[in-house]
C-alpha positions, 0 to 999 in steps of 0.5 A: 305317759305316752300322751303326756308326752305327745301333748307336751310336743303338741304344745311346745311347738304351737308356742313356737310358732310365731303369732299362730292364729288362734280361735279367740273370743272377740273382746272390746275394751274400754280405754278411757278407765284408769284400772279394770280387771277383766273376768271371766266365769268358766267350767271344763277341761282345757285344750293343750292347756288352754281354757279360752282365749280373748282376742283384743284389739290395741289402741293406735301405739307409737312404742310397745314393750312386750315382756317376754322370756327368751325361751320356750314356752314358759320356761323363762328361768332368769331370763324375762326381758322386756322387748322394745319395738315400734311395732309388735310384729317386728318381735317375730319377724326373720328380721328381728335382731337378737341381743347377744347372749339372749337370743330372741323372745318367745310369743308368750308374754307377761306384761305389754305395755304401750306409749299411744299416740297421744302420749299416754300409756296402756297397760295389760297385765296377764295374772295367776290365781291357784288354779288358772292363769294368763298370758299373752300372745301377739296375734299382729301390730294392732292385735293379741291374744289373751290367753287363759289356762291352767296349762294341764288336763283337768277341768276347773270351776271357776266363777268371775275369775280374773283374766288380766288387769289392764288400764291407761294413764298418762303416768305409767308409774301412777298406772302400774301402782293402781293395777297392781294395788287393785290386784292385790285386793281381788278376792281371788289373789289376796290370800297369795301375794301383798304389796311391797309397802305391806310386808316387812324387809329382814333386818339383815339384808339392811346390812352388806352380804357375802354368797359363795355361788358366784366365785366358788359355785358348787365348789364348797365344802367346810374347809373353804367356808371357814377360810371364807367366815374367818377372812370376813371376820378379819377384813375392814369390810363390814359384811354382816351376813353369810350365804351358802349357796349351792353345793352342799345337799346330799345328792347324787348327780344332781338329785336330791338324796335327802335334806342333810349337808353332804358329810363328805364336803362337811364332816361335822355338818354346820355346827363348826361353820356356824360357830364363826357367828360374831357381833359382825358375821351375825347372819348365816343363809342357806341355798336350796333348789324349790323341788330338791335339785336341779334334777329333782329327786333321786330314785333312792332317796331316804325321804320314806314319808315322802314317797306317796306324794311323788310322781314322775314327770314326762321328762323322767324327773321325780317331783312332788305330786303337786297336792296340798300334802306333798308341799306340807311334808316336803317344805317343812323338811327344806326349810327345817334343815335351815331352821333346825341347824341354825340359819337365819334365812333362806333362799331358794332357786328355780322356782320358775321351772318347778311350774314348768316340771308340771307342764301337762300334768293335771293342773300346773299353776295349781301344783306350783302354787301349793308348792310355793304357799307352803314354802312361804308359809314354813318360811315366815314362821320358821325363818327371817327371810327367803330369797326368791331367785329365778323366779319371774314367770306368773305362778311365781310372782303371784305367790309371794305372800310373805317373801321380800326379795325377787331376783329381777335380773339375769346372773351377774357373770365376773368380767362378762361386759355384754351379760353386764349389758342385759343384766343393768338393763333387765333388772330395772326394767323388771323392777317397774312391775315385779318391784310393786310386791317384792324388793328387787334383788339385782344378783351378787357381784365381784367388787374386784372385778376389774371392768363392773366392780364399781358400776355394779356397786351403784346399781346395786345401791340403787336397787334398795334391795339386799346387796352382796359380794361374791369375791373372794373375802381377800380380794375385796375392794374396799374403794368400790364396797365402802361407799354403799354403807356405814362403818357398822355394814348398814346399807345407805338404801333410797326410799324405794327402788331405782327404775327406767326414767320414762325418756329410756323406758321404751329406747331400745337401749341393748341394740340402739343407743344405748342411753339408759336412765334409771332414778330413785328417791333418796329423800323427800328432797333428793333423788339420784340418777345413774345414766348408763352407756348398754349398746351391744352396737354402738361403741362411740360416745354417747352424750347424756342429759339430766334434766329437771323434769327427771326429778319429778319422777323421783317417787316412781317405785313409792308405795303409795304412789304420791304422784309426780314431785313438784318442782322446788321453788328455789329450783335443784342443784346437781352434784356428780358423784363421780367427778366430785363436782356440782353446779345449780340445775337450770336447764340440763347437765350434759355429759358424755360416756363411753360404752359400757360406762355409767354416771351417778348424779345426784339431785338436790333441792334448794331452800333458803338459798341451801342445800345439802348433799351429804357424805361425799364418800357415800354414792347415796350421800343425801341417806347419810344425813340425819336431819337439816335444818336451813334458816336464811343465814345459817344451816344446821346439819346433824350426821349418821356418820362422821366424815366430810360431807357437801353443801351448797349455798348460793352465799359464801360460807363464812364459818362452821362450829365443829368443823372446817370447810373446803370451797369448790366451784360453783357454790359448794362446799366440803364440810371436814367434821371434827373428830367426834362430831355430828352435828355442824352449823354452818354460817355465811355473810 
């Protein structure tokens, strides 16, 4: 135990210090291909963990982005942030100036990124396999370290491994797509990880969600989730399903007793809650921690089967051994105390730091990915969804087979504006790489929060992914929740998910400026774009342009990748959300915010002279038509759901059949439905 202990320390502090000189192999890279895949064939033990290690040297760079976690080492939790800078040395220098509440990076990246000289970009993406992985460390501006270990003691065999993926473009978005497509087909992945375009979303995270961690955190028992399941079943909001988070185990101070809900916070176990199952609340989820508890497993726990398959870790944690049978016998049981008492649906927490129990053991990514085929595994046959959260190192994120959701952001905290800041800001940045193989989860939030209720609304809608409150049910803003779905709770979701516009990908948005552009695709012939004012420094109003060219960045996150959209014959018209007016596109719409302020606009093509925006009372609007049909004098439309919706035409509108219309500035129209009606011609002279 002692060596463990000392190779740890050993290990944790060459991580710390910034740009240490290492031993690397010399490695020359060619540039000009679009996607390759460094590999490697090895044998022997590691030292301190690593394998070998390939020192690269960069292509002349005018921006960098190094994704990296702001804690030690590799215990990045939530908490992996992409760092922007114009030279890779300034990210360690005494100089370098921290964002609030995130501290600094550490020299242990996950993904670099770079805008070159001629405008291109060039890619290196660190991988993990079953029993090795990589990652980077920034040697100086013009050089790095590839790194490329198992972070343990024992040998490994391998033969023509992957390393890292790397290549160069002159669209990042049609770069990262091949990687991670390329990737997803290696021999050596395919069995642990699909793309997003190839896994099956859950019905239920279609529909508005409740968790009860944010407001009540451990705090639960089975009165105050009854009170929650009967104020959701009376309120107008339509949340559809439920999540217990955190708080109900068997355990004591914070080590897992065993997989049964507390009997002293729920007397009559789940049964009584999951009563409250209705044509509305029609989903029930449940939290639990990927080794048991935070603190792991409790020296007395009534797991008997289990007890050969658990060890001690050098920071006195009981965990599973890390064997192939451990994770069979211990996955069963977590996802079977769902399964078994009824839940849908799982999530599970910490995964990233479940890697991190084995550090210096005898193979660490070998352990974790045992630990997470089972959980996957028993997940997909036994439930209908997992929830992956924490869980944005490596070993994580090359072991999501089956699962559909990822946390990309840091926690969503009630009225804290500056972690709102680095919460936008690393959620959609995250969302380029981690957003190729999961839909990606943005956190709870409150809608009565009195300074982010709305921003949080809309960023949440642009994610695509699962969306769900954490207010209590009798405090629900309705003026914030409604316009992110239909009557029945159905979410108005975009294509795919929203991710940083090229001219902010690389602006160092927390301690500059602060203009931060984010766009999705709604429809084929629609997008939205959020702008958002993050800076932690700048306080004055910032001015906002939203161009054409941003439009053809609409289909970024779509898999397969199209290509950038082309621009319309008859051009875009814009409508602002928010202020509930629209003009044609021909040059830029300009705007000025505040900080910590936001702006949805959306983006519309023109046909024959038409064309359509939506329900006005939905942000997504152009998700909530059906079909349109536009001819040279008359627009048919037909709805999902009855209410006013907006149009354009470059004519005055004469008449509509099934409903009345408003007249606004600049060629728009708000069409006011008929009571019972879906479909609407729409004539003009």
């Amino acid at each position: 135990m002692y060596i463990k202990q000392v190779s740890f320390i050993v290990l944790a502090l060459l991580m710390l210090i910034q740009g240490f000189p290492s031993k690397a192999e010399n490695v020359d890279l060619s540039f000009n291909e679009s996607c390759s895949v460094f590999r490697t064939s090895i044998e022997g033990k590691p030292t301190d963990g690593v394998l070998d290690s390939y020192r690269i040297k960069l292509p002349e760079y005018k921006k960098a982005l190094f994704y990296a976690s702001r804690f030690a080492g590799f215990d990045g939790i939530n908490q992996n942030f992409s760092w922007p800078v114009d030279r890779l040395s300034l990210l360690f220098d005494e100089s370098f100036e921290p964002v609030p509440t995130i501290e600094k990076p550490v020299n242990c990246g996950v993904l670099l990124i770079l805008e070159l000289e001629d405008g291109d970009y060039w890619v290196l993406q660190p991988v993990a396999i079953n029993s090795a992985m990589s990652w980077i460390e920034v040697v100086d501006d013009n050089q790095i370290d590839v790194k490329y270990g198992t972070m343990g003691t024992d040998g490994v065999k391998l033969n023509d491994a992957p390393v890292f993926a790397y290549g160069k473009s002159d669209d990042i978005y049609k770069l990262m797509n091949s990687l991670w497509g390329t990737l997803a087909k290696d021999k050596y992945i395919k069995d642990n990880l699909k793309l997003r375009k190839d896994k099956v979303y859950p019905e239920q995270f279609n529909y508005l969600g409740w968790c009860s961690w944010e407001h009540f955190r451990k705090n639960i028992n089975e009165k105050v989730l009854l009170e929650a399941a009967d104020e959701i079943e009376k309120s107008d909001i339509p949340i559809r399903w439920f999540l217990v988070d955190h708080g109900h185990q068997t355990q004591i101070k914070d080590r897992l007793i065993n997989f049964k809900v507390s009997p002293e916070k729920f007397p009559n176990g789940w049964s009584t809650l999951l009563s409250k199952r209705s044509d509305k609340l029609k989903w029930f989820g449940l939290w639990h921690c990927m080794y048991g508890i935070w603190g792991g497993i409790h020296p007395e726990h009534e797991m008997d089967d289990l007890k050969p398959y658990l060890m001690k870790n050098d920071r006195g944690r009981i965990i599973l051994d890390g064997s192939t049978e451990a994770a069979d016998l211990f996955y069963d049981k977590l996802v079977s105390s769902a399964s078994d008492n009824g839940f849908d649906f799982i999530k599970v927490d910490v995964q990233t730091r479940d890697f991190n129990n084995y550090l210096m053991t005898s193979n660490p990514v070998e352990a974790h990915h045992n630990n997470a085929a089972a959980l996957e595994r028993y997940s997909k046959n036994k439930l209908s969804g997992l929830m992956n959260c924490m869980a944005q190192n490596l070993p994580c994120v090359f072991n999501t087979k089956y699962s559909t959701t990822t946390r990309v952001s840091v926690d969503y905290k009630l009225n804290n504006v500056r972690m709102a800041r680095n919460h936008i800001y690393q959620g959609f940045q995250n969302t380029l790489w981690m957003g190729q193989t999961v839909w990606p989860d943005h956190d709870m939030f409150h809608s009565s929060d009195v300074k982010l209720g709305r921003l949080m609304a809309v960023s949440k809608a642009m994610s695509a992914a699962p969306i769900y409150m954490s207010d209590p049910p009798k405090d629900f803003v309705g003026e914030y929740i409604t316009p992110l779905a239909f009557a029945d709770g159905k979410i108005l979701r975009p294509m795919a998910p929203a991710v940083s516009l090229p001219k902010s990908l690389f602006n160092n948005v927390l301690m500059g400026d602060g203009v931060y552009y984010v766009i999705a695709p709604l429809t084929k012939e629609s997008a939205a774009v959020v702008a958002y004012s993050l800076s932690n420094k700048n306080t004055k109003t910032v001015i906002v342009e939203i161009t054409p060219d941003d439009y053809t960045y609409a289909d970024a996150m779509m898999q397969p990748y199209p290509g950038r959209r082309k621009m319309p014959a008859e051009g875009l018209v814009y409508y602002d959300w928010y202020e509930k007016k629209g003009g044609v596109l021909n040059g830029q719409y300009s705007f000025s915010l505040n900080n910590m302020e936001d702006r949805l606009v959306l983006l519309c093509e023109v046909e024959k002279g038409w064309s359509v925006i939506g329900l006005e009372n939905k942000y997504l609007s152009s998700v909530s038509i059906n079909k349109y049909k536009a001819e040279k004098n008359k627009l048919t439309v037909s709805l999902r759901e009855n209410a006013p919706f907006v149009v354009y035409s470059d004519k005055p509108v004469s008449k509509c059949d099934n409903a009345k219309f408003e007249k606004r500035e600049n060629g728009f129209y708000v069409i006011i439905p008929d009571s019972g009606k879906d479909k609407f011609t729409i004539y003009r002279e």
